[in-house]
C-alpha positions, 0 to 999 in steps of 0.5 A, a space after each residue: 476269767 482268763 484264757 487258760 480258765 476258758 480253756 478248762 470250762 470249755 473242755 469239760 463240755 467239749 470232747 477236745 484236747 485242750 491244746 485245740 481249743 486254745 488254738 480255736 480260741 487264739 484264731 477267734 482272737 485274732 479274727 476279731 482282732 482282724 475285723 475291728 482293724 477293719 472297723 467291722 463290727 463283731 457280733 456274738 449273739 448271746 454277748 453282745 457286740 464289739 465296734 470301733 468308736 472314733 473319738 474326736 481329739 479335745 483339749 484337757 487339764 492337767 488335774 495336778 499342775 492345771 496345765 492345758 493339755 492335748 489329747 489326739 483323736 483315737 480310735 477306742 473299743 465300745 462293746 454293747 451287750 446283748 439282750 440275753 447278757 443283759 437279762 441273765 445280770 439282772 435276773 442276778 441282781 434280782 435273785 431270779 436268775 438260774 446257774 449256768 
């Protein structure tokens, strides 16, 4: 789904122009953004949860020429869903689920 698709299902729920919504969902964006530079956590319940995972640097191959390559430590997104996320794809999987 992209940002302007939100935007519609959003605004078919919500009494609001379409033009404060999109702000809305820019400056949740750039919160979330903000946090994870920050190394906090971002917890929407019902989805799940965004955190920054270190990732120590290792030493790899190239697959073609078989060259022994360096990969710097980074710093990587993880997102673990939630609960609710979790039961609604596998009440999908199973057929049991109901349309939202």
């Amino acid at each position: 789904m992209t940002k302007i698709e939100m935007v519609d299902k959003i605004g078919e729920n919500v009494a609001l122009p379409k033009k404060d919504i999109e702000k809305v969902l820019d400056h949740f964006v750039k919160i979330s953004q903000d946090a994870l530079k920050e190394s906090k956590k971002v917890s929407l319940t019902g989805l799940g949860s965004f955190s920054i995972k270190e990732r120590k640097g290792r030493l790899a191959r190239n697959p073609k020429t078989g060259e022994k390559v360096e990969v710097p430590a980074k710093k990587v997104v993880k997102f673990k869903p939630g609960k609710d996320l979790i039961q609604i794809l596998a009440d999908s999987m199973t057929g049991t689920g109901t349309a939202q």
